[in-house]
C-alpha positions as CSV (number, residue, x, y, z in Angstrom):
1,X,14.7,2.7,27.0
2,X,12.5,5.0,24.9
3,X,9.6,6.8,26.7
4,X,6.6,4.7,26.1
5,X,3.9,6.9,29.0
6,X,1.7,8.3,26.7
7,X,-1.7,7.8,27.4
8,X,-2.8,6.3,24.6
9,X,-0.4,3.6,24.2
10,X,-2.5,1.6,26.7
11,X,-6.1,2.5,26.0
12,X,-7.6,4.0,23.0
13,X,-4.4,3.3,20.3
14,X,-4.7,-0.1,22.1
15,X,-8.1,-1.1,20.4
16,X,-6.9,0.7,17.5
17,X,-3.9,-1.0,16.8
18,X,-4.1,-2.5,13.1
19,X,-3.5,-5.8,12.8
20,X,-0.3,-5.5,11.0
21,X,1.2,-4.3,13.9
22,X,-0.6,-6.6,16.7
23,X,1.4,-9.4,15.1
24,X,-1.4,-11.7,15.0
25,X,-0.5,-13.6,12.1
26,X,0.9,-16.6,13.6
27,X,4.1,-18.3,12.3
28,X,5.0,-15.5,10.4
29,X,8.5,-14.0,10.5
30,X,8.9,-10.5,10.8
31,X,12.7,-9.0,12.1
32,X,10.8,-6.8,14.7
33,X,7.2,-8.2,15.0
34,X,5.5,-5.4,12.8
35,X,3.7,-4.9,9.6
36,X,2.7,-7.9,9.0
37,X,0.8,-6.8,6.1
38,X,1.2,-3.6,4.4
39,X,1.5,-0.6,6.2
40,X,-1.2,1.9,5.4
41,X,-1.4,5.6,5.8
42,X,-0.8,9.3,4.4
43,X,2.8,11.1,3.5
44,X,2.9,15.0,3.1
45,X,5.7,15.0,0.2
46,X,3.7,14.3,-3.1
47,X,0.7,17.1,-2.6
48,X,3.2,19.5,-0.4
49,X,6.8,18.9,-0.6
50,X,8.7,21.4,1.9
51,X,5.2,22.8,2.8
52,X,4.5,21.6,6.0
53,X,3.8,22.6,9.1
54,X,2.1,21.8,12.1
55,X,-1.5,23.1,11.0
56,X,-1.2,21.0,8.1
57,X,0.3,17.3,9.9
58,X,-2.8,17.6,12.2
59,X,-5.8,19.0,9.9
60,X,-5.1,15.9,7.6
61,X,-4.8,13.8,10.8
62,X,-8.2,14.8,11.3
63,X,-9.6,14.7,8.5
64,X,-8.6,11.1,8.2
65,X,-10.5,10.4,10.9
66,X,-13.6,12.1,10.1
67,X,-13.6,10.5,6.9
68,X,-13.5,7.3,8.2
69,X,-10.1,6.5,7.1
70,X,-7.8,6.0,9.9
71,X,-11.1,3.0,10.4
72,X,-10.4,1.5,7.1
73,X,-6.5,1.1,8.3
74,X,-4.9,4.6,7.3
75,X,-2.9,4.3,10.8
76,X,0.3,6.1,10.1
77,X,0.6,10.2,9.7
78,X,4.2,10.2,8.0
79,X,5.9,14.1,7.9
80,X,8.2,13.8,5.0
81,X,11.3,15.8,4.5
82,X,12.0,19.7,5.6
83,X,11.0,19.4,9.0
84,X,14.3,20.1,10.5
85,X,16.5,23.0,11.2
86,X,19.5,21.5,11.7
87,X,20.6,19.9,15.3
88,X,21.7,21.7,18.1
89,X,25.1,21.9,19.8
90,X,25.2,18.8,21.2
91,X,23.8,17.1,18.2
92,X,20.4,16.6,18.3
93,X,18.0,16.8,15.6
94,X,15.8,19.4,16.1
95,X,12.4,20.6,14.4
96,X,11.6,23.6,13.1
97,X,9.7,26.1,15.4
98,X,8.2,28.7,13.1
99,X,6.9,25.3,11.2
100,X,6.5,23.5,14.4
101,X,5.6,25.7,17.0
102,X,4.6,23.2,19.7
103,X,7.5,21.0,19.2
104,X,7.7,16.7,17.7
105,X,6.8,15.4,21.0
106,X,3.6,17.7,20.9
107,X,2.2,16.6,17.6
108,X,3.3,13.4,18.5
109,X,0.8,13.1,21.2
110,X,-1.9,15.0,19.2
111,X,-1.7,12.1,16.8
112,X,-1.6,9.5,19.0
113,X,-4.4,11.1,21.1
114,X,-6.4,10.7,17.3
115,X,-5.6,6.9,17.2
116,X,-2.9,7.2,14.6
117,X,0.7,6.4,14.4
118,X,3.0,9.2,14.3
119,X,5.3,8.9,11.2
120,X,8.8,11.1,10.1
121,X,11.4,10.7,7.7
122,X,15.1,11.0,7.5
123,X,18.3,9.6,4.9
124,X,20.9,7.5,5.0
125,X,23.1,10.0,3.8
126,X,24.8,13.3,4.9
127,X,22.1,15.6,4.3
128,X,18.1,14.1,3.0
129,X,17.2,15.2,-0.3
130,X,16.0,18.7,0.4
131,X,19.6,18.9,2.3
132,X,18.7,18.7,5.9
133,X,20.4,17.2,8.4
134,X,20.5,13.4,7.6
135,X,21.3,10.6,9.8
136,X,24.7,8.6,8.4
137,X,26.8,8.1,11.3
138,X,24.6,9.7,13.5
139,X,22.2,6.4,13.5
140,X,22.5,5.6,17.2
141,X,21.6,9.2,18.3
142,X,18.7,10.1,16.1
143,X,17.5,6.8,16.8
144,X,17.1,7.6,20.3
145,X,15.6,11.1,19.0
146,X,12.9,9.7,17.0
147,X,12.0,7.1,19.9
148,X,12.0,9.7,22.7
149,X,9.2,11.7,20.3
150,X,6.7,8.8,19.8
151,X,7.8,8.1,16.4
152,X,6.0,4.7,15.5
153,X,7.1,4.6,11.9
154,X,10.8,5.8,10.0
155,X,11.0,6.5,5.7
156,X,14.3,6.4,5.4
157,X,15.5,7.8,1.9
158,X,18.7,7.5,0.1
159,X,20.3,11.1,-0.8
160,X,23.9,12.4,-0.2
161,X,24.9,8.8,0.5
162,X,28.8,9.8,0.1
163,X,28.9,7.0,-2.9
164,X,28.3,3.8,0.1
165,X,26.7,2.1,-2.3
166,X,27.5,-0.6,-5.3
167,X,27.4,-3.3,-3.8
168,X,24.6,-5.5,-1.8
169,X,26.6,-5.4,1.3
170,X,27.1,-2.1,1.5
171,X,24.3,-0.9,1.4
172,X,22.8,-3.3,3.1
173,X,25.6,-2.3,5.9
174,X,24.5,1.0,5.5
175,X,20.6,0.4,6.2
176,X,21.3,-2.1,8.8
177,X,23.0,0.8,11.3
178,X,19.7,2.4,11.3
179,X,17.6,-1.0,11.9
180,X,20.0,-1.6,15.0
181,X,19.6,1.6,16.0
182,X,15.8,1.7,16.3
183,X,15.8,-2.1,17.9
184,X,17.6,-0.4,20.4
185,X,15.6,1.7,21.7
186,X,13.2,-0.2,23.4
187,X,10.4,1.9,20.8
188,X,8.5,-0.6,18.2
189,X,9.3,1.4,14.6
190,X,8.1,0.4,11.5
191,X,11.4,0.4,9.3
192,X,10.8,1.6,5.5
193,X,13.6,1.8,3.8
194,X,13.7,4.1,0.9
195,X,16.5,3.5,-1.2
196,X,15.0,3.1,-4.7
197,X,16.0,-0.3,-5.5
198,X,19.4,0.1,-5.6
199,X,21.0,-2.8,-5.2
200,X,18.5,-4.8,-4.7
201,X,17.0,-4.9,-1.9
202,X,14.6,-7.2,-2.5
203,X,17.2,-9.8,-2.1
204,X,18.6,-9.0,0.7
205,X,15.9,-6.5,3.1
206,X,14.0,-8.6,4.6
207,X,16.0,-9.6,8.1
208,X,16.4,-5.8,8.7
209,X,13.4,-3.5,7.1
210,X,9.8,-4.2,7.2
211,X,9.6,-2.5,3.6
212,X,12.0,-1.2,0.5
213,X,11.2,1.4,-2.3
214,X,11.5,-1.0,-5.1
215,X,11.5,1.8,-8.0
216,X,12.6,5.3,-8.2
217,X,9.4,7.8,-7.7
218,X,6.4,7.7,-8.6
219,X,4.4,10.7,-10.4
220,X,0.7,11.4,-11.3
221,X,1.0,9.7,-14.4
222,X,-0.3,6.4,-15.8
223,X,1.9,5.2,-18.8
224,X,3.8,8.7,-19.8
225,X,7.6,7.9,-19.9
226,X,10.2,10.7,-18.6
227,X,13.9,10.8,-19.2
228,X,14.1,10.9,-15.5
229,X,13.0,7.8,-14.9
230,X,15.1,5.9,-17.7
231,X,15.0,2.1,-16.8
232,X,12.2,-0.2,-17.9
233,X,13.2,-3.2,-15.9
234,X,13.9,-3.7,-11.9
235,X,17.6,-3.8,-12.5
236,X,18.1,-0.4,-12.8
237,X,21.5,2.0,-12.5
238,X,19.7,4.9,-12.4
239,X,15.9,4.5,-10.8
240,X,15.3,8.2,-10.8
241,X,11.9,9.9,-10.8
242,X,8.6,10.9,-12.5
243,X,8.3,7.3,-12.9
244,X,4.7,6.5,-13.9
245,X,2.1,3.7,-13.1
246,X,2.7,1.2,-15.5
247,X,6.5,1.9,-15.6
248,X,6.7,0.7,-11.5
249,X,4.0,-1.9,-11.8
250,X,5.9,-3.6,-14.9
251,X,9.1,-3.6,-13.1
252,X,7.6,-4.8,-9.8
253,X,6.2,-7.8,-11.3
254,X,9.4,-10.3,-11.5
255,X,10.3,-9.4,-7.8
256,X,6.6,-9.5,-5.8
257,X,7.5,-13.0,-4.9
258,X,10.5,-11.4,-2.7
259,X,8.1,-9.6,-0.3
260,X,6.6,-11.5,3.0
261,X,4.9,-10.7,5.8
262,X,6.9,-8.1,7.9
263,X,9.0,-7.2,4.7
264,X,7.1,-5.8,2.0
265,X,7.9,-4.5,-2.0
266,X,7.0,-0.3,-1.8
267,X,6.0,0.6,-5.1
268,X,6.2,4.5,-3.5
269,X,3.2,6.3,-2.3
270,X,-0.5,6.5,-3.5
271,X,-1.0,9.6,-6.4
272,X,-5.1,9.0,-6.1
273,X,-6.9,12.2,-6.2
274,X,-3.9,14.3,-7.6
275,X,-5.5,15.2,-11.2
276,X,-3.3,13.5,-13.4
277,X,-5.1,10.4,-14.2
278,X,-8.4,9.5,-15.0
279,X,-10.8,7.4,-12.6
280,X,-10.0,4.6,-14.7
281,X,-6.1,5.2,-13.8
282,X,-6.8,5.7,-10.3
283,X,-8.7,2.7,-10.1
284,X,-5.8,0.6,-11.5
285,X,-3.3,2.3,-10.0
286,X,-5.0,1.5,-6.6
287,X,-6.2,-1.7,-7.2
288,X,-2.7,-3.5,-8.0
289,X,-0.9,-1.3,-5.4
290,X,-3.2,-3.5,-3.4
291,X,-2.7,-6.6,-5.2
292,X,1.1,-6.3,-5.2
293,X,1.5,-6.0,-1.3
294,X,2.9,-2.3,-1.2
295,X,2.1,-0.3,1.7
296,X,-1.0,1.8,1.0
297,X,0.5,5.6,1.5
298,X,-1.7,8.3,0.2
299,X,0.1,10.6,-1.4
300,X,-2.8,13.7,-1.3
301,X,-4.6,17.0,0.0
302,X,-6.8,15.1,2.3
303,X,-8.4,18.2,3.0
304,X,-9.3,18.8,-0.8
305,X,-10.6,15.3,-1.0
306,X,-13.0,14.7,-4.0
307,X,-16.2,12.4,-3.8
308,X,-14.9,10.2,-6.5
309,X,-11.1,9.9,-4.7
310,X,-12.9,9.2,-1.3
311,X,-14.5,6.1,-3.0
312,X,-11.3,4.9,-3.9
313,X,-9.7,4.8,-1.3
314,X,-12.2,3.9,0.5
315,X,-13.0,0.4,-1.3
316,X,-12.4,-2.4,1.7
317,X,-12.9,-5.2,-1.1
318,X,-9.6,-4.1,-2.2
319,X,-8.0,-3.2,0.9
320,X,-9.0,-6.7,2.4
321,X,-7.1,-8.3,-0.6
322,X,-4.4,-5.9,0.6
323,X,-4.1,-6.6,4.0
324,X,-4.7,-10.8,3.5
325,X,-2.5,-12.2,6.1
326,X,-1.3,-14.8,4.2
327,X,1.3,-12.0,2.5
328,X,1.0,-13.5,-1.1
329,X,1.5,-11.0,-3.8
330,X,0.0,-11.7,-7.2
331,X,1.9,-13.4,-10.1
332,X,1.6,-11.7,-13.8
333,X,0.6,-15.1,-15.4
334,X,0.2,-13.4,-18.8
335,X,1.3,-10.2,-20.9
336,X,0.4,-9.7,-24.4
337,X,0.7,-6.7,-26.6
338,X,-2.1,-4.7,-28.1
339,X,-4.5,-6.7,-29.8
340,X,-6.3,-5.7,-33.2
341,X,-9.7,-4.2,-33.3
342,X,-10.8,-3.7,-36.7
343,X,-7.7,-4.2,-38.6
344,X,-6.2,-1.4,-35.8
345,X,-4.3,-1.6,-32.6
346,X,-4.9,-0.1,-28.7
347,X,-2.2,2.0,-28.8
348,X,-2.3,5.0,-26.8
349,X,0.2,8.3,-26.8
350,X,2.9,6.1,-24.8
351,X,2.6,2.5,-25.1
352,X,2.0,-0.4,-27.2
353,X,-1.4,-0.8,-25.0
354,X,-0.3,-4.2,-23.4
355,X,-2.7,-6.3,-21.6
356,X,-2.0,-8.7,-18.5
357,X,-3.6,-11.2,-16.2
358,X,-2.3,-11.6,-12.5
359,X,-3.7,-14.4,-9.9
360,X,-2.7,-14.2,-6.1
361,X,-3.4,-16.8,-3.7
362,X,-5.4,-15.6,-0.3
363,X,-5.3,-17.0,3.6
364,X,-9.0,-18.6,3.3
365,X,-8.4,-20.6,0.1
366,X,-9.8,-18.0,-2.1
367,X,-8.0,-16.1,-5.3
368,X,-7.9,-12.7,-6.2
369,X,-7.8,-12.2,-10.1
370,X,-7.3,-8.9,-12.2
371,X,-7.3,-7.8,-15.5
372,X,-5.7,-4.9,-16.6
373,X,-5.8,-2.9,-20.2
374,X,-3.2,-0.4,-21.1
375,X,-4.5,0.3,-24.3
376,X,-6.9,3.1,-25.8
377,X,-10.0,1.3,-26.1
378,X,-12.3,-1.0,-24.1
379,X,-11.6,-5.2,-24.6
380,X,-12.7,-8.3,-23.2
381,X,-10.3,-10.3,-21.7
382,X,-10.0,-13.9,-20.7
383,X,-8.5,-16.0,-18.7
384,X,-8.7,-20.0,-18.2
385,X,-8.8,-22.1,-14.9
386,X,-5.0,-22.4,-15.7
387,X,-4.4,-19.3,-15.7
388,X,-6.1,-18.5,-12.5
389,X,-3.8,-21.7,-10.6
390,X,-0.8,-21.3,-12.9
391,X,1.3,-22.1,-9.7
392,X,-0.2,-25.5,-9.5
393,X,-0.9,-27.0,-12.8
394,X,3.1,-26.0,-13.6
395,X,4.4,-27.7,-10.6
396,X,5.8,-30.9,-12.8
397,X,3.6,-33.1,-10.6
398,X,1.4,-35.6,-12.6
399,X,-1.0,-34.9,-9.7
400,X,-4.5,-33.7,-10.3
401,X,-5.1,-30.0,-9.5
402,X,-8.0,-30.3,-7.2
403,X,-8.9,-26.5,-7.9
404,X,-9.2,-27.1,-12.0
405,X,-12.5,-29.3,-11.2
406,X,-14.4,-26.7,-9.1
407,X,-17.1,-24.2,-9.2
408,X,-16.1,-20.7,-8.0
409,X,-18.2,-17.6,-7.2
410,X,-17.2,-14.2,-8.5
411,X,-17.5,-11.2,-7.0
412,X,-16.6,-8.0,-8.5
413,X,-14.6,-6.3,-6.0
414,X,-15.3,-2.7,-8.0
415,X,-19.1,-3.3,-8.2
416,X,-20.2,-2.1,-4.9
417,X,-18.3,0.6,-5.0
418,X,-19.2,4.1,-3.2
419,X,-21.6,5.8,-4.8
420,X,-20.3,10.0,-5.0
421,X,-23.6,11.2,-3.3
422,X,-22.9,8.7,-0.2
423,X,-18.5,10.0,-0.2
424,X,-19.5,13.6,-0.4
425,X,-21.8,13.0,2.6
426,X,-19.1,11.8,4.7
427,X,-17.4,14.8,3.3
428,X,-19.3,17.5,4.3
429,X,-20.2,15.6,7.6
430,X,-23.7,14.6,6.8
431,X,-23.2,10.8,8.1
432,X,-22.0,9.5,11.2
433,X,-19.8,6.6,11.9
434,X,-21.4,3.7,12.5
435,X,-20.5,0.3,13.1
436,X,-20.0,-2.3,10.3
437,X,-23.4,-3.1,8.9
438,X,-24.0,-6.5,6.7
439,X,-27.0,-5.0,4.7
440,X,-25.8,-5.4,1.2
441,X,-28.5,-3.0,-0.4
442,X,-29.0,0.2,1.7
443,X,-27.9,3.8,0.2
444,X,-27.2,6.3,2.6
445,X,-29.6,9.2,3.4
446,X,-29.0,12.4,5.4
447,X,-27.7,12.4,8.8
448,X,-28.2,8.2,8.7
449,X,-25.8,5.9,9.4
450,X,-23.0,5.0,7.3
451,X,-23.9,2.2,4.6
452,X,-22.6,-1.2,4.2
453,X,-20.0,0.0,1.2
454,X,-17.9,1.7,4.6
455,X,-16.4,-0.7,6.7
456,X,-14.4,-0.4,10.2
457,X,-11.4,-2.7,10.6
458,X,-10.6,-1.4,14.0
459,X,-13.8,-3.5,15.1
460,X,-13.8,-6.3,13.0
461,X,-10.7,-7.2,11.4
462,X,-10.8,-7.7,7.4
463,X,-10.0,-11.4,8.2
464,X,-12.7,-12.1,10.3
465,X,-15.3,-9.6,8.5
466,X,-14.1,-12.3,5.6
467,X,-15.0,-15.3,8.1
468,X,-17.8,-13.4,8.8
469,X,-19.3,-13.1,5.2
470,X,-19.6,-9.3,5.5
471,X,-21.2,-8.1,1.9
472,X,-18.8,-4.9,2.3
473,X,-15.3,-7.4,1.6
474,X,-17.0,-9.4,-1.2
475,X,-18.1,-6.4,-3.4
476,X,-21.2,-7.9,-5.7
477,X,-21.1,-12.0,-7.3
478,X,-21.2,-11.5,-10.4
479,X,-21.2,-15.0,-12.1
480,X,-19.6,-18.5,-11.4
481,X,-16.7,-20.1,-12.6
482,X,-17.3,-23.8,-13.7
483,X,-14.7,-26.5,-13.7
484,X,-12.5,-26.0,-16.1
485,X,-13.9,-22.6,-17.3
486,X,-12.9,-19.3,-18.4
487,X,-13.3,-15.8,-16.8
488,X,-14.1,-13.6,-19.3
489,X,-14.3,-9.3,-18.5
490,X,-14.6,-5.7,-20.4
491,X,-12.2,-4.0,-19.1
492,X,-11.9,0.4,-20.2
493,X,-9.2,1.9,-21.8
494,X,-6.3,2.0,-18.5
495,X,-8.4,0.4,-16.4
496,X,-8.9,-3.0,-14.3
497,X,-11.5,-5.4,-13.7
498,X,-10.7,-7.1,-10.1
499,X,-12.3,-10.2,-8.8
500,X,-12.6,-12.2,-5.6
501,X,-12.8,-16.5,-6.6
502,X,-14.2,-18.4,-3.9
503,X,-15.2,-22.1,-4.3
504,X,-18.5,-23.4,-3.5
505,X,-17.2,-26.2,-2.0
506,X,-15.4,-24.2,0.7
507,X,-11.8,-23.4,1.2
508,X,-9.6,-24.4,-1.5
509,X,-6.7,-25.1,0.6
510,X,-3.2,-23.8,0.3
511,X,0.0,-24.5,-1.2
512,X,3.2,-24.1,0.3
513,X,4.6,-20.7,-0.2
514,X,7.7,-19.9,-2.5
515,X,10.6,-19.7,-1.8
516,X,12.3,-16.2,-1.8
C-alpha cells in the first residue's frame, strides 16, 4: 500500500478536494472513482520544456494560489518531462538533484501543504520524448515510485514505444499495464493518457484512463497549418505537432460524444497568455476547450501572467460549463464556409473563414450555446430553436419537443468578464481573497475584497453556486429567447460569442444520454 500520512490528505486538501475527484456525481461510472469532470490545472512543458526545476514547480504553485486559481479549480501542479536522471541500481526512477535538490517526496509535500495535487509525467515507451528513462515494462515498479512520492495525477505520453502500436488492442494492452499498475497501489491517480489519438482511443479508453490526448500537439497558433501536424481529420497516421486551434477543435468535434464522466477527450494543454494569438483567439480557444470537456491545463509562465490572460482564465461562467456534472460535451450542429460581405469573402491568411454553431446539454436543464467565426471580419450569426435542441427534434419521434415552445433567458457568459484593472490587482496583491459574493455590480477598489466576477469553488461548488443563482456563473442576460425563436450574435474576426439558455419556466429536463 502506497504511503498516504501526509498531513494534508486529511485536513486542509480535504476541504479542497475538487469535486471531480470527490466523486460526488452519483451514478456516474468512472474506472477509479476520479475526474468526474475535467481535470484542471498547470503543465511546465509548453512555456518551459526541459527547464524545470524545483524553484520553478513551487513559485507557479504559489502563484496559483495567490491568484486565486488553485480556488477556481486549478488543482493539479503537473512537472512534465526532464525531471529524471535515470534510475538507480536497483531500478528506481530517480529525480534529478541539481534540478531537484530536496527530492519528489519534498515538493510533493510542499504542494500538497498549498492545497494542490502533485502531478508528473512519464511514457509508455523505452525512453519519454526528451529520452529519459520511460516506464514500458517497468509499469509495476514506477507505479509504486510515483505512489510512494504523493503523485495524485500521471501524463503518460507515447515516445520510443518500440513500434507496440497498430492496432486498438495493442495499444490499448500497452496503456492498460500502467492503469493496473497505479490501481495497485492503494494511491488514487488520475490516469491521462497521452498517446495522441493513435488508434483511437476514444473507442476504446474509457474502462482504463480518466482522459486521452485526442490530437497530436497543440501550439500557440489559431488557424496557421504546419507540415507537422498533416492530418485534418481525427483519423490520423501521423498526429504530429504544431497543431493549431482550429486544426484540434475541427477534428475533435465528431468524437466529443465518446468522452464521459471519468473519461474525458484532451484536446492538449491551454496556450492562453503565450503571445501568439490575439484576445479574440484566446478567448475561443478557452471557451470551447471548456465546451468540449477537455481537462483545463494551463500551458503558461504563471509568474509572467498578464491582466488580460488572468481574466481568461479566470471566467467561472465558462469553467462552470466546464465542470457541469452531467459530462455532456457540445455537438457542432452547423458548419458553413465563409460567407459574402460585399461581393467578398472572410478569408483570412489560412482558412476559408468557416463558421459553426455548437449546443450542449447541462445537469440543471439549461443549454450552453456558442458561436464561433474563423473568418477575417466581424458577422452576425444565427441560430434557430432547432438548432439549439437538434438532438431532440431529429429523434424520428412524431412527439412534440417541449423545449421548441419555451421562453429562455440568455446570459452572455463573456459579458461580465474581468475587468484588467480588477486582474492586475490580484496581481500585484492589491486584493484579498474573499468569499463568493452575489453582488452582481461592484468593481473592485484597493485593498477591498475580491468582486463578484472571482469566484471560489472550494466553498461553493459550481453546481450549487448554479442552484444558488450566484451572478458570477450566469455572466450578464442579455435577451430572451421566445418559442420558436432565433439567437442572433456579432461575433469578431476568430472569436466566439458563448451563451448560457435557461427556461423561464424552470428546468427543461433531460434526455437520455448517447450512447458511446
Amino acid at each position: 500500500m502506497a504511503r498516504l500520512s501526509f498531513t494534508w490528505l486529511a485536513t486542509t486538501a480535504a476541504l479542497l478536494l475538487p469535486l471531480a475527484l470527490r466523486g460526488d456525481a452519483a451514478g456516474m461510472s468512472s474506472y477509479n472513482g476520479l475526474a468526474y469532470t475535467p481535470a484542471m490545472g498547470w503543465d511546465n512543458w509548453n512555456a518551459f520544456g526541459c527547464k524545470v526545476s524545483e524553484e520553478l514547480i513551487l513559485t507557479t504553485a504559489q502563484k496559483i494560489v495567490e491568484f486565486g486559481l488553485r480556488d477556481l479549480g486549478y488543482y493539479y501542479i503537473i512537472l512534465d518531462d526532464c525531471w529524471s536522471s535515470g534510475r538507480t541500481s536497483n531500478g528506481t526512477l530517480q529525480a534529478n538533484t541539481t534540478k531537484f535538490p530536496d527530492g519528489i517526496p519534498a515538493v510533493a509535500e510542499k504542494i500538497h501543504d498549498m492545497g494542490l495535487g502533485w502531478g508528473m509525467y512519464s511514457s509508455a515507451g523505452k525512453y519519454t520524448c526528451a529520452q529519459y528513462a520511460a516506464s514500458l515494462g517497468a509499469e509495476k515498479q514506477d507505479a509504486q515510485t510515483f505512489a510512494d512520492w504523493g503523485v495524485d495525477y500521471l501524463k503518460y505520453d507515447n515516445c520510443y514505444n518500440e513500434g507496440q502500436e497498430g492496432t486498438a488492442l495493442v495499444t490499448y494492452s500497452r496503456y492498460k499495464a500502467m492503469s493496473d499498475a497505479l490501481n495497485a497501489t492503494g494511491r488514487p491517480i488520475l490516469y491521462s493518457m497521452c498517446n495522441w489519438g493513435q488508434d483511437n482511443p476514444w473507442d476504446w479508453a474509457q474502462t482504463m484512463a480518466n482522459s486521452w490526448r485526442m490530437s497530436g500537439d497543440v501550439y500557440d497558433s489559431f488557424d496557421r497549418p504546419d507540415p507537422r501536424c498533416p492530418c485534418d481529420t481525427y483519423e490520423c497516421s501521423l498526429p504530429g505537432f504544431h497543431c493549431s486551434v482550429m486544426n484540434i477543435l475541427n477534428k475533435a468535434a465528431p468524437i466529443l460524444n465518446k468522452a464521459q464522466p471519468g473519461a474525458w477527450n484532451d484536446l492538449d494543454m491551454l496556450e492562453v497568455g503565450n503571445g501568439g494569438m490575439t484576445d479574440d483567439e484566446y478567448k475561443t480557444h478557452f471557451s470551447m476547450w471548456a465546451l468540449a470537456k477537455s481537462p483545463l491545463i494551463m500551458g503558461i509562465d504563471v509568474t509572467m501572467m498578464t491582466a488580460e490572460t488572468l481574466s481568461i482564465y479566470s471566467n467561472p461562467a465558462i469553467i462552470a460549463i466546464n465542470q457541469d456534472s452531467l459530462g455532456v460535451p457540445v455537438t457542432r450542429v452547423w458548419q458553413s464556409p465563409a460567407q459574402s460581405q460585399n461581393e467578398t469573402y472572410s478569408v483570412d491568411a489560412y482558412t476559408a473563414g468557416e463558421t459553426s454553431f455548437w449546443t450542449g446539454e447541462l445537469m440543471n436543464g439549461d443549454y450552453v450555446v456558442a458561436f464561433v467565426n474563423g473568418g477575417s471580419k466581424a458577422t452576425i450569426l444565427t441560430a434557430t430553436m432547432n438548432d439549439v435542441f437538434v438532438d431532440l427534434v431529429t429523434t424520428g419521434s412524431n412527439a412534440p419537443v417541449s423545449q421548441l415552445q419555451q421562453t429562455y433567458d440568455v446570459y452572455d457568459l463573456w459579458a461580465n468578464r474581468m475587468s484588467n484593472a480588477t486582474a492586475q490587482g490580484i496581481i500585484s496583491g492589491n486584493f484579498t481573497m474573499g468569499t463568493n459574493s452575489t453582488n452582481p455590480t461592484s468593481e473592485a477598489t484597493a485593498n477591498s475584497t475580491l468582486p463578484m466576477q472571482t469566484y471560489n469553488a472550494t466553498q461553493l461548488s459550481y453546481a450549487d453556486g448554479l442552484n444558488a443563482n450566484n451572478t458570477a456563473l450566469f455572466g450578464v442576460k442579455v435577451k430572451t429567447m421566445a418559442p420558436m425563436g432565433t439567437l442572433s450574435a456579432r461575433v469578431p474576426s476568430h472569436g466566439v460569442a458563448v451563451y448560457r439558455l435557461r427556461s423561464q419556466g424552470g428546468g427543461s429536463g433531460m434526455r437520455k444520454r448517447d450512447e458511446l
